[in-house]
C-alpha positions as CSV (number, residue, x, y, z in Angstrom):
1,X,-25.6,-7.8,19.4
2,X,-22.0,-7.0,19.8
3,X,-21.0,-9.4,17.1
4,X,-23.2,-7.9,14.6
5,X,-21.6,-4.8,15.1
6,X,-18.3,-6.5,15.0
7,X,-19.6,-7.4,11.3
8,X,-20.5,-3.7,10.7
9,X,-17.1,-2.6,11.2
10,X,-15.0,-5.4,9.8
11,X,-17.0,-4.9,6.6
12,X,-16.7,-1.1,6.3
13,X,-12.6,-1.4,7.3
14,X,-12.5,-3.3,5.0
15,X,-14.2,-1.3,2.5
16,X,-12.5,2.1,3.4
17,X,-8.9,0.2,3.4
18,X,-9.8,-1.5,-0.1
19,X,-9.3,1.9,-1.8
20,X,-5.3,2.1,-1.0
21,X,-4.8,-2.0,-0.2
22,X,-5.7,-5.1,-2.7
23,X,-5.1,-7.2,0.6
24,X,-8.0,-5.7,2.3
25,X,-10.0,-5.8,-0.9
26,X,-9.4,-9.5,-1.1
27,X,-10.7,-9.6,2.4
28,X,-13.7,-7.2,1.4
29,X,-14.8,-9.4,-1.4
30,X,-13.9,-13.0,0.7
31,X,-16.7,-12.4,3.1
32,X,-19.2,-13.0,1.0
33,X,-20.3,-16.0,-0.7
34,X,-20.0,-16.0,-4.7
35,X,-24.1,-16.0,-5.2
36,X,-24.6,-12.6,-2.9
37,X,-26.7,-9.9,-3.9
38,X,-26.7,-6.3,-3.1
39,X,-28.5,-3.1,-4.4
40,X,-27.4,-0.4,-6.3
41,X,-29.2,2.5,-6.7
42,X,-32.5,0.3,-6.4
43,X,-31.2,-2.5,-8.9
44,X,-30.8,-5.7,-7.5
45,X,-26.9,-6.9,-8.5
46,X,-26.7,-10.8,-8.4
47,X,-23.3,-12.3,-7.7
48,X,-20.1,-11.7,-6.5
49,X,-18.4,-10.4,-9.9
50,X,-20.8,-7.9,-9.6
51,X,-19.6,-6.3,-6.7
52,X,-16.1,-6.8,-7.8
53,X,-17.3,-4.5,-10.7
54,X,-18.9,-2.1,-8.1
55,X,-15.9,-1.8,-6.2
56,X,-14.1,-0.9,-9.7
57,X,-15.9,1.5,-10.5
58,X,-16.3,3.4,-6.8
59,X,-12.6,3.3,-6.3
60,X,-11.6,4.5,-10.3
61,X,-13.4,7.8,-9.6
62,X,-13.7,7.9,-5.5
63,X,-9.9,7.1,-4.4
64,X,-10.7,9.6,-1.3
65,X,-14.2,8.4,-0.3
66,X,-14.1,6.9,3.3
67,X,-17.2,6.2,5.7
68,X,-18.3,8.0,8.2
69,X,-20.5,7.3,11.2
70,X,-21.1,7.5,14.9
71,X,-21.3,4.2,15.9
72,X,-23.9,1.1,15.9
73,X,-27.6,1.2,17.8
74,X,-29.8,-2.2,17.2
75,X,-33.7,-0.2,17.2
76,X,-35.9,-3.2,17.9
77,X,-38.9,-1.8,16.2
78,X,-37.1,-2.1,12.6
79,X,-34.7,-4.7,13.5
80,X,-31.7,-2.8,12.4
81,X,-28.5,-1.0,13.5
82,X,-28.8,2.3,12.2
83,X,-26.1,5.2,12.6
84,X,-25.7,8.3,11.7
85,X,-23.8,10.8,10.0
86,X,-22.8,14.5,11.9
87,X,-26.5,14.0,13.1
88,X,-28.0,15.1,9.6
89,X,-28.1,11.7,8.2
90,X,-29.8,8.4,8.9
91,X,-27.9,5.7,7.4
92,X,-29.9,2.1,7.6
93,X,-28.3,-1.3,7.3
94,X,-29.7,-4.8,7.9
95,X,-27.2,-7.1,9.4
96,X,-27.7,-10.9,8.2
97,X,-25.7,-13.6,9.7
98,X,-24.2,-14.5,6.4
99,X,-21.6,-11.3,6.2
């Protein structure tokens, strides 16, 4: 499990540093493969230009916005880590093996 987590914060490092650094961007976008999906406000986005165009547009309006959490708990029940945020939050993410 600890790797997972190792994943989890790699990826949103990554994604907090992109704002200020194209090296860490670079990074960001690099550990994914070109045909990856995500969703965006419940669209399904196909391919890795896509998120490219995501991170474009978050970090044109949002040069501030960094992530906040309180650390990584695997709930077996669900099969994810969740976190959350000040304790008001749940925040859900499903770690695959591919990121």
């Amino acid at each position: 499990m600890k790797k997972d987590t190792e994943k989890l914060e790699r990826y949103f490092t990554l994604f907090d540093e992109s704002r200020v650094s194209s090296e860490a961007r670079a990074k960001l976008i690099n550990i994914f493969s070109q045909d990856m999906s995500f969703v965006l406000n419940g669209y399904k986005k196909d391919g890795i230009r896509e998120w490219e165009k995501f991170l474009d547009l978050i970090f044109k309006n949002n040069i501030d916005i960094k992530h906040m959490y309180e650390g990584w708990n695997f709930n077996e029940e669900s099969k994810r880590y969740e976190t959350s945020i000040s304790n008001r939050y749940a925040i859900h993410y499903t770690v695959y093996t591919g990121i």
